[in-house]
N, C-alpha and C positions, 0 to 999 in steps of 0.2 A: 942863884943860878942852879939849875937841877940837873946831876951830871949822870951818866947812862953808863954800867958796865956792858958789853958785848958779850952776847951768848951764842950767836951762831949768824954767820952770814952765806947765803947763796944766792943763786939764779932760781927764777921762777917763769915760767910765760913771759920772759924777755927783759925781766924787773930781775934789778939786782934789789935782794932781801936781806932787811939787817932785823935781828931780831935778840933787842937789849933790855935788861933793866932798870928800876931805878928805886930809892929809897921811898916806902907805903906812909904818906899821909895819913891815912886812917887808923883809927885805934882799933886793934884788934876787940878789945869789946864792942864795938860797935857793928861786929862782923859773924860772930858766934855766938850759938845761942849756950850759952851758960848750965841750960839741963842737960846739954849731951855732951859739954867739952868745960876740962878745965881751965878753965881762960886766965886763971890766975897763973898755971904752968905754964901755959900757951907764950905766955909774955916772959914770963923766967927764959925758956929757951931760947927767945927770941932775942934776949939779950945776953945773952951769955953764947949764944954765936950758933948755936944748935938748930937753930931753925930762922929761914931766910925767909922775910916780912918784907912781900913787894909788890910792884907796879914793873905789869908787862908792855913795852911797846914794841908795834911790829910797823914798817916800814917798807914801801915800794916806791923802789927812784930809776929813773934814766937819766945816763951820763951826770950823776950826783946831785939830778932834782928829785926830790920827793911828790909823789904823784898821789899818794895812798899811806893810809896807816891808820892803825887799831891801836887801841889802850887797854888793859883789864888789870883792874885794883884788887888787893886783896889776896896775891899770891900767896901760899904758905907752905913750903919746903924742905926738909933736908940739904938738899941740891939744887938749885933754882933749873940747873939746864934739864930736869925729871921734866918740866915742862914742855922741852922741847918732843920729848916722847910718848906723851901720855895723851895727844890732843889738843890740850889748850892753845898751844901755839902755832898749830896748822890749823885749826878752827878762824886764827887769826889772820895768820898768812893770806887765807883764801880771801878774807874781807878787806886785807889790806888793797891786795891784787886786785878785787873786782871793784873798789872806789879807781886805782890807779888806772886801770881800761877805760870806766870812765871819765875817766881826767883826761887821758889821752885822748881820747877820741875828742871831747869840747874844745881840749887845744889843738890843734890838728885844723879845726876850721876857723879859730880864732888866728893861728901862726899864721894860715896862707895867706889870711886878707890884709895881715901887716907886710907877708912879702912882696905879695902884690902890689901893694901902695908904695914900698921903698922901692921897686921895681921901675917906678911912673917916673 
């Protein structure tokens, strides 16, 4: 089971927005190129707590359904919530939100024709 710390949750275009991490499947060699970063340090920090190694997920729900959500591997940090300011995370937001719109909108005409039926 892969478990999410919480980084910042709000309202967005009428979606409540959870936007959490999680522990990076990826090996950081497999991520940087080696001529311009010390990948050997890269990983020291990263294990000695200095630098946070992750997988961003963002999230768009109504009344606690999930309607929308973005993933991006390979975070690398000091601070994991730096993300929440620097772009990547409202680059996310936005894609989370515009799958959720339309989700909404295909459920919307899928709901009525079930209520219409329980209706009969």
């Amino acid at each position: 089971m892969r478990y999410y710390d919480t980084l910042a949750t709000m309202q967005r275009d009428g979606f409540e927005i959870i936007v959490d991490k999680s522990y990076e499947d990826l090996n950081p060699r497999d991520c940087f190129d080696d001529t311009c970063c010390d990948i050997e340090e890269i990983i020291k920090d990263i294990d000695r707590g200095h630098l946070d190694w992750f997988m961003l997920r963002v999230r768009a729900l109504v009344d606690g359904h999930e309607l929308g959500s973005a993933y991006l591997g390979g975070m690398l940090y000091e601070d994991p919530t730096e993300c929440l300011t620097d772009g990547s995370a409202e680059d996310m937001i936005c894609e989370a939100v515009a799958e959720a719109k339309r989700e909404a909108q295909r459920l919307v005409g899928s709901l009525s024709k079930v209520v219409d039926t329980a209706q009969v």
